[in-house]
Biopython code that builds the backbone (N, CA, C, O; Angstrom):
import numpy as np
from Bio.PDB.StructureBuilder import StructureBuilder

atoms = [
    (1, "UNK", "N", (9.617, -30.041, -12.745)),
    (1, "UNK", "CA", (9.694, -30.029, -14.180)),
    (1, "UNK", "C", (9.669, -28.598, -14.705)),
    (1, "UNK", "O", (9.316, -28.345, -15.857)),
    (2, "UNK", "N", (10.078, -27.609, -13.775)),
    (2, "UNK", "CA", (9.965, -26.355, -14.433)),
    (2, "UNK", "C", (11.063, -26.520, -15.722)),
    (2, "UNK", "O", (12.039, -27.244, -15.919)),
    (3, "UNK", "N", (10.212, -25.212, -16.664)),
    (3, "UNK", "CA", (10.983, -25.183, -17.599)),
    (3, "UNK", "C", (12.076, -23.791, -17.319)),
    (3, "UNK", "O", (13.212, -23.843, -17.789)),
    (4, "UNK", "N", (11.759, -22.945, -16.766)),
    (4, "UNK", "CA", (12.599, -22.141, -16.010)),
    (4, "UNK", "C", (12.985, -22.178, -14.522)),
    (4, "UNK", "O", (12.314, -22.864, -13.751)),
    (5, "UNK", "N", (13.713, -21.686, -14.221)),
    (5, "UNK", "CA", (14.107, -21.464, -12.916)),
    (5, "UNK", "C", (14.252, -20.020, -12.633)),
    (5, "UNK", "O", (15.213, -19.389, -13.073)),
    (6, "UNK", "N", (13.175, -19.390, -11.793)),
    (6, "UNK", "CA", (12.823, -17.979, -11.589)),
    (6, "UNK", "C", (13.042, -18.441, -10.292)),
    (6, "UNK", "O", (12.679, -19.375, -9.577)),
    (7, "UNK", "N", (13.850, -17.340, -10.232)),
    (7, "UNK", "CA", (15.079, -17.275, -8.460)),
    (7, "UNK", "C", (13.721, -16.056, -7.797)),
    (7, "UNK", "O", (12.875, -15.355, -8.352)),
    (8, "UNK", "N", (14.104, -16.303, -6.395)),
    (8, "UNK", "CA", (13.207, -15.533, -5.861)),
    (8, "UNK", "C", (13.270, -14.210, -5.474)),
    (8, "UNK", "O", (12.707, -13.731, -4.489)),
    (9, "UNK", "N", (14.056, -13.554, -6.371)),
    (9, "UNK", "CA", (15.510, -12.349, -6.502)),
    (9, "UNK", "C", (14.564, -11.466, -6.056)),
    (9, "UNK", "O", (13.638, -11.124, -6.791)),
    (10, "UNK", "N", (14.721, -10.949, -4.648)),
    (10, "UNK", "CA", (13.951, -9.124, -4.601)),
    (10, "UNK", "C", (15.287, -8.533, -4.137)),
    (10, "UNK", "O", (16.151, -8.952, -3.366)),
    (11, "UNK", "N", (15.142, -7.240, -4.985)),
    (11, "UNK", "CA", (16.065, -6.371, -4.188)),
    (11, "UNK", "C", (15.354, -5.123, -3.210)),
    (11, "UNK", "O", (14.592, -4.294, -3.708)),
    (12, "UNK", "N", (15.674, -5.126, -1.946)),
    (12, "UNK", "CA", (14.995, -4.433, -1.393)),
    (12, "UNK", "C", (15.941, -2.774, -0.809)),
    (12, "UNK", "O", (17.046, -2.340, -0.484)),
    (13, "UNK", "N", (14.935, -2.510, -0.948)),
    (13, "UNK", "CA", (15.095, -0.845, -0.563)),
    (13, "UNK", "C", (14.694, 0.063, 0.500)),
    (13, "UNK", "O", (14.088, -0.467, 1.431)),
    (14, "UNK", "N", (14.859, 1.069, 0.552)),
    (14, "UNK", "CA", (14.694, 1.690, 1.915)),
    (14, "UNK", "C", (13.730, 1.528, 2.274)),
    (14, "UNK", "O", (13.690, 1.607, 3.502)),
    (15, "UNK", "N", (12.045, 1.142, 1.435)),
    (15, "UNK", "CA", (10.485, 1.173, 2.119)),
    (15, "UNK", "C", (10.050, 0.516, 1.185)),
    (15, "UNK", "O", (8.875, 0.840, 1.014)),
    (16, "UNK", "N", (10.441, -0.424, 0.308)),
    (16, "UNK", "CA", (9.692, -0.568, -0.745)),
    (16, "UNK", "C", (10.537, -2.031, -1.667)),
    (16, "UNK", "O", (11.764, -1.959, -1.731)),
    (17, "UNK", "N", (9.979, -3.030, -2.198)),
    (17, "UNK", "CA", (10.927, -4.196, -2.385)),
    (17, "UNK", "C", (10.152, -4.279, -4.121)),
    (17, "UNK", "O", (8.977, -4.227, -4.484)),
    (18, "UNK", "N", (11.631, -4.446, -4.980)),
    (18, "UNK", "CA", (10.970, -4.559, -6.249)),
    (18, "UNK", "C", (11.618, -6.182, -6.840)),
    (18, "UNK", "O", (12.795, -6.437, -6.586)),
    (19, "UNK", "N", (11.034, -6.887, -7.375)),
    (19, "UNK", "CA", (10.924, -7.880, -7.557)),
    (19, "UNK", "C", (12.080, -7.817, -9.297)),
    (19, "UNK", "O", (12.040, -6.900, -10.117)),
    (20, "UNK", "N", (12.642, -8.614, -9.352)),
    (20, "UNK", "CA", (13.587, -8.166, -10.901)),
    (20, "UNK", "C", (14.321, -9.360, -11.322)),
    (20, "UNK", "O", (15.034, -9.966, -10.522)),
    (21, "UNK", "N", (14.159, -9.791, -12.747)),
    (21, "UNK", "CA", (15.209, -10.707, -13.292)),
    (21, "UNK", "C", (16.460, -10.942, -12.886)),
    (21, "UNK", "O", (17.000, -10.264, -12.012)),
    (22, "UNK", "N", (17.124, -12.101, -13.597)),
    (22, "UNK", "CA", (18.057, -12.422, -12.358)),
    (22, "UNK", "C", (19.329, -11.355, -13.201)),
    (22, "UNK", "O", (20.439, -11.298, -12.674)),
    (23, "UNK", "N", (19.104, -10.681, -14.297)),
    (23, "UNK", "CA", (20.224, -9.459, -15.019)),
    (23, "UNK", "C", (19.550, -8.334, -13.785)),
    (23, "UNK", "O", (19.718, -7.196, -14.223)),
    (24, "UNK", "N", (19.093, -8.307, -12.879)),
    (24, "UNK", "CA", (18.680, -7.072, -12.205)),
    (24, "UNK", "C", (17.567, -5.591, -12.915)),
    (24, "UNK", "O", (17.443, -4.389, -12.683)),
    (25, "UNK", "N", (17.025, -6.500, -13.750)),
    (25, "UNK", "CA", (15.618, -5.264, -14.786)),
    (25, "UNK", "C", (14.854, -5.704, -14.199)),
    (25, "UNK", "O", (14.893, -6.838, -13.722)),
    (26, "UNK", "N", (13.835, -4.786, -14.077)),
    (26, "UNK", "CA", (12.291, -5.309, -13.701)),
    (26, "UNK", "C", (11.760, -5.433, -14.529)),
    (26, "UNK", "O", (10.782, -6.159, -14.353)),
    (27, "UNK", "N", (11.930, -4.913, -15.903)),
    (27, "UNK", "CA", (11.376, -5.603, -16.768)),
    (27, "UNK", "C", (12.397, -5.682, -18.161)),
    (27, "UNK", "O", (13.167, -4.815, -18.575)),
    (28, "UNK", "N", (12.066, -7.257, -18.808)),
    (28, "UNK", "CA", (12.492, -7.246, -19.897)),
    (28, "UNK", "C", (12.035, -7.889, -21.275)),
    (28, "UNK", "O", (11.413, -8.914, -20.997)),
    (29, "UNK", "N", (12.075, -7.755, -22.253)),
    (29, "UNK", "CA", (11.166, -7.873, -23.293)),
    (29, "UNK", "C", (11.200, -9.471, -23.520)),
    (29, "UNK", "O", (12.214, -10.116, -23.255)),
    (30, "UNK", "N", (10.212, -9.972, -23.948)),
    (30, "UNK", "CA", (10.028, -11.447, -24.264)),
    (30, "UNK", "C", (10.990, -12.207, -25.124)),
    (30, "UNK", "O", (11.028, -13.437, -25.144)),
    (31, "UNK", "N", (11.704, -11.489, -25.777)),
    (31, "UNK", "CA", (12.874, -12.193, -26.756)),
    (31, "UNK", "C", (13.928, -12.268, -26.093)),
    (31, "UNK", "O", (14.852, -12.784, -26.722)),
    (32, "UNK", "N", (14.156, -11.960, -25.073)),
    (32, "UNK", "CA", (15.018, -12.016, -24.023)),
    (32, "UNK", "C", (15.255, -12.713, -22.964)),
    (32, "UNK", "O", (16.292, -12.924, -22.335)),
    (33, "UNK", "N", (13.766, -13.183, -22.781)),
    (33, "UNK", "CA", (13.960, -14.532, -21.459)),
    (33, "UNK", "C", (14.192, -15.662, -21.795)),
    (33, "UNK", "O", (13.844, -16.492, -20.955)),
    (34, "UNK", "N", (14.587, -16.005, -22.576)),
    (34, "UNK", "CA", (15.288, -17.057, -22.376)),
    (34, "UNK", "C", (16.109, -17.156, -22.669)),
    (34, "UNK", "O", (16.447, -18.300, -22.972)),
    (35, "UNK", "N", (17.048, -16.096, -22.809)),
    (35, "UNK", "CA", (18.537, -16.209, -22.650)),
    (35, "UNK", "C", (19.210, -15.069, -21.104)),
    (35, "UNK", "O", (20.373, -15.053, -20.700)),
    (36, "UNK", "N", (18.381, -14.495, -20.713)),
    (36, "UNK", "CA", (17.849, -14.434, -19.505)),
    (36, "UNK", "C", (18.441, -15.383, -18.294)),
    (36, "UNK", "O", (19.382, -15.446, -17.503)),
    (37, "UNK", "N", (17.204, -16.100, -18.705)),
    (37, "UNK", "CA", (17.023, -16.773, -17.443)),
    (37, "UNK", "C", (18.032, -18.426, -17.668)),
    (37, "UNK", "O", (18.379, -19.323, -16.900)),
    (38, "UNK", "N", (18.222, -18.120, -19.289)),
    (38, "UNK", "CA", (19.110, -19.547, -19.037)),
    (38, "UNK", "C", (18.388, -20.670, -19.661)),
    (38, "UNK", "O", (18.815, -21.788, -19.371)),
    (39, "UNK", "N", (17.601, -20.614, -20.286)),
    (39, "UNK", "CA", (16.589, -21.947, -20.347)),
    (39, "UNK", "C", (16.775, -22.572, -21.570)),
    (39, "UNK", "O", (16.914, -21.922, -22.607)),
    (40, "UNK", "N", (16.789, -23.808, -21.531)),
    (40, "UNK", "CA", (16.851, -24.158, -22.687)),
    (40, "UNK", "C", (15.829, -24.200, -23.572)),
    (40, "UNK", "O", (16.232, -24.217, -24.735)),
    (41, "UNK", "N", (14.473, -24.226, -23.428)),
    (41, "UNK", "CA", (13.393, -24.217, -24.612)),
    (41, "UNK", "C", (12.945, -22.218, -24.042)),
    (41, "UNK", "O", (13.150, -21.632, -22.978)),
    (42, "UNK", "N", (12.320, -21.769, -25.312)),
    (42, "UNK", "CA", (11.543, -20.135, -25.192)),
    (42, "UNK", "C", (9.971, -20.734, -25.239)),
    (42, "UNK", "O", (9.422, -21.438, -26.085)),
    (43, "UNK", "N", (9.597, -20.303, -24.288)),
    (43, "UNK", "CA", (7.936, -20.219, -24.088)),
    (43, "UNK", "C", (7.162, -19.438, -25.455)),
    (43, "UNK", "O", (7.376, -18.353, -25.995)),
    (44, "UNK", "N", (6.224, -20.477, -25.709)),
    (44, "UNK", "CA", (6.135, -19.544, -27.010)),
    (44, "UNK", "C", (4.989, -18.474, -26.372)),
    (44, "UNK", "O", (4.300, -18.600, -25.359)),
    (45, "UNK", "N", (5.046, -17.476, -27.264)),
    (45, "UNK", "CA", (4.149, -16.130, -27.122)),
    (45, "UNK", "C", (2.996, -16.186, -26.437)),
    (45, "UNK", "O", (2.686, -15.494, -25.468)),
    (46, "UNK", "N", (1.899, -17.654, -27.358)),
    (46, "UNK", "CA", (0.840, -17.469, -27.122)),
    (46, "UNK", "C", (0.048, -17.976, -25.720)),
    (46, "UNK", "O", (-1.101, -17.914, -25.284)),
    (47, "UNK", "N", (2.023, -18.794, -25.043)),
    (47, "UNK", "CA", (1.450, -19.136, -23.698)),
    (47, "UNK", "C", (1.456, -17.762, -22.587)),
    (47, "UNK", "O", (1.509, -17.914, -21.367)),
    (48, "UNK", "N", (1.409, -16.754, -23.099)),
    (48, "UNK", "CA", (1.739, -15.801, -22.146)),
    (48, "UNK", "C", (0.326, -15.457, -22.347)),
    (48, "UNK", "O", (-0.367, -15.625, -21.344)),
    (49, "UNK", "N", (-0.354, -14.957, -23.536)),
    (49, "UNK", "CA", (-1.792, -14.821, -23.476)),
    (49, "UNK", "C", (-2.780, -15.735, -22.864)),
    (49, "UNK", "O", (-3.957, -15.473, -22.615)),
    (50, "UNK", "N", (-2.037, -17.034, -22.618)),
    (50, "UNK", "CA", (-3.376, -17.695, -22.174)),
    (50, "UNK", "C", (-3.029, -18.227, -20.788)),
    (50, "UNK", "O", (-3.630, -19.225, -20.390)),
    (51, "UNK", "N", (-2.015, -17.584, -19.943)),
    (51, "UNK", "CA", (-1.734, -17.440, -18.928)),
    (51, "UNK", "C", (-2.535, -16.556, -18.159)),
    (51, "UNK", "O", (-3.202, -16.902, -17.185)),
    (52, "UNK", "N", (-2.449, -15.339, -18.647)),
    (52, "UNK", "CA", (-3.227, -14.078, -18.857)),
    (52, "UNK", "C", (-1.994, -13.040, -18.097)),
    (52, "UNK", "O", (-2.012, -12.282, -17.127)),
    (53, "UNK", "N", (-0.905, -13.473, -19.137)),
    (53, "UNK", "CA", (-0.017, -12.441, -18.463)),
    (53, "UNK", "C", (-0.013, -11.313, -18.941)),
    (53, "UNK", "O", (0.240, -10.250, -18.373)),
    (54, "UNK", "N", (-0.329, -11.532, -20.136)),
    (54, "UNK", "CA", (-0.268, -9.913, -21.228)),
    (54, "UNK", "C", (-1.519, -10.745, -22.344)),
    (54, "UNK", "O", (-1.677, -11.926, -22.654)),
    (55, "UNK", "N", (-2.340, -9.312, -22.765)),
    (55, "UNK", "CA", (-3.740, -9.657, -23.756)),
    (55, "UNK", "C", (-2.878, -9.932, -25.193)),
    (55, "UNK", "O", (-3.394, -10.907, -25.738)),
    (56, "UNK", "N", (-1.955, -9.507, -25.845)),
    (56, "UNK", "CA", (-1.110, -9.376, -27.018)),
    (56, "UNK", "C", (-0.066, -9.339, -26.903)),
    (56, "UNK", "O", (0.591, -8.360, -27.256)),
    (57, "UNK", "N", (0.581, -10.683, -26.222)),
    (57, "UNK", "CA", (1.957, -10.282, -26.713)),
    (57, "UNK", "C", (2.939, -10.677, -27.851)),
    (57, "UNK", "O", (2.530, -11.525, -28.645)),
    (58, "UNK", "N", (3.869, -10.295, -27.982)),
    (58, "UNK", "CA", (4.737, -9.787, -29.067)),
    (58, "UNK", "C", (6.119, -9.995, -28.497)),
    (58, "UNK", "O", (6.422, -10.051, -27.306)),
    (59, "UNK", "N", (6.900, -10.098, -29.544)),
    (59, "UNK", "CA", (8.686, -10.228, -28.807)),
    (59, "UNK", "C", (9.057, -9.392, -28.209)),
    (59, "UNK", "O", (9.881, -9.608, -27.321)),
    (60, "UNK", "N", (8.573, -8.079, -28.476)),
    (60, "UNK", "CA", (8.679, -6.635, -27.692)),
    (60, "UNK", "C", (8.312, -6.425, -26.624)),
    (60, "UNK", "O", (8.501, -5.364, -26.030)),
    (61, "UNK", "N", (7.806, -7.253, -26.248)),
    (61, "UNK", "CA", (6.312, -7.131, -25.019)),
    (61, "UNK", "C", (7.431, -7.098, -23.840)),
    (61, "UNK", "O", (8.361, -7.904, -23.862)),
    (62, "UNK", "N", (7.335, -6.393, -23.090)),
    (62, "UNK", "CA", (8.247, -5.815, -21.694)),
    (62, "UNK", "C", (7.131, -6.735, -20.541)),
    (62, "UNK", "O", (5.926, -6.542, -20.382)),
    (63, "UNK", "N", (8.083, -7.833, -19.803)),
    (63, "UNK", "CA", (7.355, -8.535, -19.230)),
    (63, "UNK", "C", (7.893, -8.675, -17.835)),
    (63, "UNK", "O", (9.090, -8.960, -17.848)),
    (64, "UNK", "N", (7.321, -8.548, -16.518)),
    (64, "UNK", "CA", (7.669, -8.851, -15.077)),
    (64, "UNK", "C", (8.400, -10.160, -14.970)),
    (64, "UNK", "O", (8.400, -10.960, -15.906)),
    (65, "UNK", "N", (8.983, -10.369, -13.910)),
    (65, "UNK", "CA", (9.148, -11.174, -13.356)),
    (65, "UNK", "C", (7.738, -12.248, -13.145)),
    (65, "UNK", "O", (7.500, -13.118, -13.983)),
    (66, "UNK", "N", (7.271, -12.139, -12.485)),
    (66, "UNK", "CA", (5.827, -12.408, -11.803)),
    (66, "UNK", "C", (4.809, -12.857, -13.619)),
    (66, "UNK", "O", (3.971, -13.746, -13.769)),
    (67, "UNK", "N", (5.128, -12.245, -14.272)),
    (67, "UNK", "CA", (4.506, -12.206, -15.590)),
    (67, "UNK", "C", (5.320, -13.595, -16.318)),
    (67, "UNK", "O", (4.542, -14.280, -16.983)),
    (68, "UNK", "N", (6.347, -13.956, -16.296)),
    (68, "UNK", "CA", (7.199, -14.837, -17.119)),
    (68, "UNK", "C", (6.946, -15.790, -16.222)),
    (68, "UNK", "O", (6.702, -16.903, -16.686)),
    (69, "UNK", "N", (6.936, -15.619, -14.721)),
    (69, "UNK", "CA", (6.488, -16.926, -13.963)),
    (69, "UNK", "C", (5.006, -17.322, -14.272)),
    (69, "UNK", "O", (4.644, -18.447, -13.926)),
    (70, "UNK", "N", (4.291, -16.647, -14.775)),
    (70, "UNK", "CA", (2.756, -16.776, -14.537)),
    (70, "UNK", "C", (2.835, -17.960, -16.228)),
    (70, "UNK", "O", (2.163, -18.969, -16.441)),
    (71, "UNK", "N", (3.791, -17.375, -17.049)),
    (71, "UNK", "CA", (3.716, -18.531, -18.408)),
    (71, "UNK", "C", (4.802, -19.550, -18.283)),
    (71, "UNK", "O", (4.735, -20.574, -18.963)),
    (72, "UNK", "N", (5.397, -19.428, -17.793)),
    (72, "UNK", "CA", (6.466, -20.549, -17.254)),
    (72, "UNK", "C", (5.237, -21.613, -16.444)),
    (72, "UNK", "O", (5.204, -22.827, -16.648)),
    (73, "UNK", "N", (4.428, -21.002, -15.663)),
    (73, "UNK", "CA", (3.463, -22.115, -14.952)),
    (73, "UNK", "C", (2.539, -22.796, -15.676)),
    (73, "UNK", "O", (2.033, -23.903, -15.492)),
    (74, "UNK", "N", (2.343, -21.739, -16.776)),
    (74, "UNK", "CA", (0.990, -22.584, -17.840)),
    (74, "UNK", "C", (1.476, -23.498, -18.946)),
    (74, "UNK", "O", (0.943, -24.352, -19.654)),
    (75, "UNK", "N", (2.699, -22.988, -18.821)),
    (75, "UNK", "CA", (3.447, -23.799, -20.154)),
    (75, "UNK", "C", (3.707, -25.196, -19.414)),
    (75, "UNK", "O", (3.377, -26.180, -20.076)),
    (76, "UNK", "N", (4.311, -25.467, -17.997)),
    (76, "UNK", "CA", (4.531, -26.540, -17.556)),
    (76, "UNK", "C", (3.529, -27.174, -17.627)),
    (76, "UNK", "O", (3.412, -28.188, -18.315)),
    (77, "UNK", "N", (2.343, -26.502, -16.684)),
    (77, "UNK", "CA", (1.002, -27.099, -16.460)),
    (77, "UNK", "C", (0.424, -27.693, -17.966)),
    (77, "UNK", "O", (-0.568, -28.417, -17.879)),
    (78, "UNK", "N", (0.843, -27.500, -19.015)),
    (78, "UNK", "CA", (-0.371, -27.939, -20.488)),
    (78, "UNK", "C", (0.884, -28.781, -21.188)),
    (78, "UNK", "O", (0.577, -29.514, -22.129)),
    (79, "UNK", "N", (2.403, -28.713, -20.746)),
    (79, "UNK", "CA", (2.885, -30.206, -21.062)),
    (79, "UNK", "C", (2.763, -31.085, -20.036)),
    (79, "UNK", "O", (3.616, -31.934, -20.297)),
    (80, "UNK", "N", (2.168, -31.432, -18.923)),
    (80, "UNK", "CA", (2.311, -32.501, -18.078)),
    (80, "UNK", "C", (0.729, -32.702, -18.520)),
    (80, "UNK", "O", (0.316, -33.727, -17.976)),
    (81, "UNK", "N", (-0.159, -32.157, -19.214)),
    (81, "UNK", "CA", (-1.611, -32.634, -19.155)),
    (81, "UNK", "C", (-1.081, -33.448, -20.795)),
    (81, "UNK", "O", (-1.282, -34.634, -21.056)),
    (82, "UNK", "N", (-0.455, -32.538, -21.630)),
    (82, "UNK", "CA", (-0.010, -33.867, -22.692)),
    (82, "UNK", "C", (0.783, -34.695, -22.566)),
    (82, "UNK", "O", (0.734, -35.398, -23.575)),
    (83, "UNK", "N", (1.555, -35.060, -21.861)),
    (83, "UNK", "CA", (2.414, -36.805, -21.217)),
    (83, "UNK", "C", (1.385, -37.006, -20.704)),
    (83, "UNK", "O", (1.195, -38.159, -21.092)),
    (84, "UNK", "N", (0.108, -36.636, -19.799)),
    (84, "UNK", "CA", (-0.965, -37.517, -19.551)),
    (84, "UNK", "C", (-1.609, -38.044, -20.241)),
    (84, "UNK", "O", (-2.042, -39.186, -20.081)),
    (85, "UNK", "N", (-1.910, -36.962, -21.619)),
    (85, "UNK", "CA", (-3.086, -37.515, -22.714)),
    (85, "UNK", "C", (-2.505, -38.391, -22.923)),
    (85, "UNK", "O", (-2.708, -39.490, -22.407)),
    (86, "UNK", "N", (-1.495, -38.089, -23.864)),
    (86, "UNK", "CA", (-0.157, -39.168, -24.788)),
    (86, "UNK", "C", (0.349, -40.441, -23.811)),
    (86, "UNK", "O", (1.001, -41.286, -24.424)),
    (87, "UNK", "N", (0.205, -40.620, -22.811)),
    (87, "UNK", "CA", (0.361, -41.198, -21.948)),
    (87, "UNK", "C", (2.249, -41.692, -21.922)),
    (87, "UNK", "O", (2.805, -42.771, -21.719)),
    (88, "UNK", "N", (2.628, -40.685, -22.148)),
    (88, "UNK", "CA", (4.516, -40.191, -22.425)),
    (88, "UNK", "C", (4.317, -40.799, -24.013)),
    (88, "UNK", "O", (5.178, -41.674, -24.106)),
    (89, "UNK", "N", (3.942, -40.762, -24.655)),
    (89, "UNK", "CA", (3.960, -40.670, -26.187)),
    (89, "UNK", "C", (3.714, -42.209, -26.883)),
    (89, "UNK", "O", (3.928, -42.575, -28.038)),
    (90, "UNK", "N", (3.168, -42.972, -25.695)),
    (90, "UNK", "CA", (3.044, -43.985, -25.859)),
    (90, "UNK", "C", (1.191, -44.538, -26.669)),
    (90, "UNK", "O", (0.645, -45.570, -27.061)),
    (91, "UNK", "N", (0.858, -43.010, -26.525)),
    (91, "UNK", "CA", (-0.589, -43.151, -27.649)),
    (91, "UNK", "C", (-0.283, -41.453, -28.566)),
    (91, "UNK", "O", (-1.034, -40.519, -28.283)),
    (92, "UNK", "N", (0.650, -41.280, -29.432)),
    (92, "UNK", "CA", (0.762, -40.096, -29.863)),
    (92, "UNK", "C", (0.124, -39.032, -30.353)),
    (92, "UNK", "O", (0.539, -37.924, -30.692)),
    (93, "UNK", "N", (-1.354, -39.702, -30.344)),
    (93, "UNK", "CA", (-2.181, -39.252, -30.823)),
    (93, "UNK", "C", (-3.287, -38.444, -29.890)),
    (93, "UNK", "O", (-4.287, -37.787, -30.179)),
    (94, "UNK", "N", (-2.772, -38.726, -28.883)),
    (94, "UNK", "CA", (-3.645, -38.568, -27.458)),
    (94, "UNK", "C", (-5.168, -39.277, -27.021)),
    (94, "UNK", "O", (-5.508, -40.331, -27.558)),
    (95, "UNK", "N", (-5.867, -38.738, -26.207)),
    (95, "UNK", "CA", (-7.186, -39.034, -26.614)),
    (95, "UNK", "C", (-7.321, -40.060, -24.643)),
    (95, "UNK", "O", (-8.331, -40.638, -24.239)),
    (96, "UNK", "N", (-6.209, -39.959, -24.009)),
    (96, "UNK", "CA", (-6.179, -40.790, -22.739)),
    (96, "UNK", "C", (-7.070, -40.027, -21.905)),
    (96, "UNK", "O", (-7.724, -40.496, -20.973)),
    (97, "UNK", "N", (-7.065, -38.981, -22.236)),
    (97, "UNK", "CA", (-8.369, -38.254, -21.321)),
    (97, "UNK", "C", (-9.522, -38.087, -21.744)),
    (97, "UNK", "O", (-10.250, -37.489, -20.953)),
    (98, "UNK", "N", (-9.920, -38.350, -22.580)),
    (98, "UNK", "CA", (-11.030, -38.225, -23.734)),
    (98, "UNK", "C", (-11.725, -38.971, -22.831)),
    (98, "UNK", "O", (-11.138, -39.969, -22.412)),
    (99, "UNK", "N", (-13.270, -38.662, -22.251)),
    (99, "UNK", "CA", (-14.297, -39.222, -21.499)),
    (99, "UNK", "C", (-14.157, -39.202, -20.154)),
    (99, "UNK", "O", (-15.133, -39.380, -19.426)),
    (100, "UNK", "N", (-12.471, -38.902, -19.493)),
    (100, "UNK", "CA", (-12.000, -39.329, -18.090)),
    (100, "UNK", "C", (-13.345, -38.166, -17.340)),
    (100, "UNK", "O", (-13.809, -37.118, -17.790)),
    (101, "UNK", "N", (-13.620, -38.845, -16.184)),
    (101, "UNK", "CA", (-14.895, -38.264, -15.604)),
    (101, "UNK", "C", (-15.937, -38.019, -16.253)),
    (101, "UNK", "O", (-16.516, -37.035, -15.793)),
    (102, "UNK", "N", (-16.510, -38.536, -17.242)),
    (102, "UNK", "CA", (-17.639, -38.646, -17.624)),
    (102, "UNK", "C", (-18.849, -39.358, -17.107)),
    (102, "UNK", "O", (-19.949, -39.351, -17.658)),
    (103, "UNK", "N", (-18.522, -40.009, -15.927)),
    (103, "UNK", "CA", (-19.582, -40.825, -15.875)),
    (103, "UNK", "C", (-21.030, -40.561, -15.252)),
    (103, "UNK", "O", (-21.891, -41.439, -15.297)),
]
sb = StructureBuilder()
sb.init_structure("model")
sb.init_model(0)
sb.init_chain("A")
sb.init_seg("    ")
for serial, (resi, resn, name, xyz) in enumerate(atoms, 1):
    if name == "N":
        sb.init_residue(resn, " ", resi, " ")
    sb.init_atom(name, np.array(xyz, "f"), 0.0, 1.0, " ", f" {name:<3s}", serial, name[0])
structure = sb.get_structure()
């Protein structure tokens, strides 16, 4: 269910391997990946902070490879925990986890 597809692109060099978008930058600013990488929805901002890819980011924010995968993972990971709550939208309100392991 990724929402991106981050290729496992290194280009390597005489002693040393740098990891880079699939345009060949190692880094590129957040208003940019997702036309980038192709995707159809943009990760919003504040999943990159709570990824802990960057403390503030911003559309400007110059982001790794490794960094866009790290919110690409949290963004997947916190919609598959809401099709769990929502139980696929079939309680829209959520609340399916509400108590789960409480006992």
């Amino acid at each position: 269910m990724a929402l991106l597809t981050i290729p496992g692109s290194t280009r390597h060099t005489s002693s040393q391997s740098t990891s880079v978008h699939p345009n060949g930058q190692a880094k590129i600013a957040i208003r940019d990946v997702q036309r980038v990488y192709g995707a159809a929805l943009e990760i919003p901002l504040d999943v990159y902070r709570r990824s802990g890819a960057l403390a503030r980011p911003r559309p400007s924010s110059m982001v790794t490879p490794k960094q866009v995968k790290m919110a690409s993972d949290r963004w997947d990971a916190e919609s598959v925990l809401e099709d769990i709550d929502t139980q696929w939208g079939t309680i829209p309100e959520g609340g399916a986890l509400e108590g789960y392991g409480s006992d």
